[in-house]
C-alpha positions, -999 to 999 in steps of 0.1 A, spaced: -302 -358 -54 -300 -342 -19 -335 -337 0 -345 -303 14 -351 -295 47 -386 -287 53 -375 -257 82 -386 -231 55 -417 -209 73 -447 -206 53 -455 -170 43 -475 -147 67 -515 -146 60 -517 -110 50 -551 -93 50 -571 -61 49 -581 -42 81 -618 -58 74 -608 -94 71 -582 -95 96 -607 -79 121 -628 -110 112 -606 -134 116 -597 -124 151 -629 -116 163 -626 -78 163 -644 -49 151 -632 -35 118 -634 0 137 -604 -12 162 -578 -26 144 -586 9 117 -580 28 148 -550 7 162 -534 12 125 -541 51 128 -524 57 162 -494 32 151 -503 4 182 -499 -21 151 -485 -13 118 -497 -22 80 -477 -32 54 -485 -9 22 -500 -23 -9 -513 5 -37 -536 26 -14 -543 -2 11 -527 -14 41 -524 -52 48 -520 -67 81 -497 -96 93 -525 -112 110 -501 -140 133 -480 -105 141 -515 -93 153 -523 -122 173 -489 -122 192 -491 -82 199 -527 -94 213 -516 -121 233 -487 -99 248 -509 -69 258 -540 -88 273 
């Protein structure tokens, strides 16, 4: 039996505006703002948005 390669990525962490904010040390207030004037973008999920938080980070790193 042939092995697999372990170069597969592991899924994105995926989180609400609130619990994203948290884990980056924002305010909940700026990242709800930065999804409403389209500086980051949401992936939908029934009426809530999720974030890709290491998408996030990256976008944060570039800008500041």
């Amino acid at each position: 039996m042939q092995q697999q390669s372990m170069t597969q990525k592991a899924p994105p962490l995926l989180l609400p505006p609130r619990r994203a904010a948290a884990a980056l040390g924002l305010k909940e207030y700026t990242v709800r703002k930065w999804l409403e004037t389209g500086f980051i973008k949401g992936i939908p999920c029934g009426r809530k948005r999720l974030l890709n938080v290491d998408a996030l980070r990256r976008k944060l790193d570039e800008t500041g």
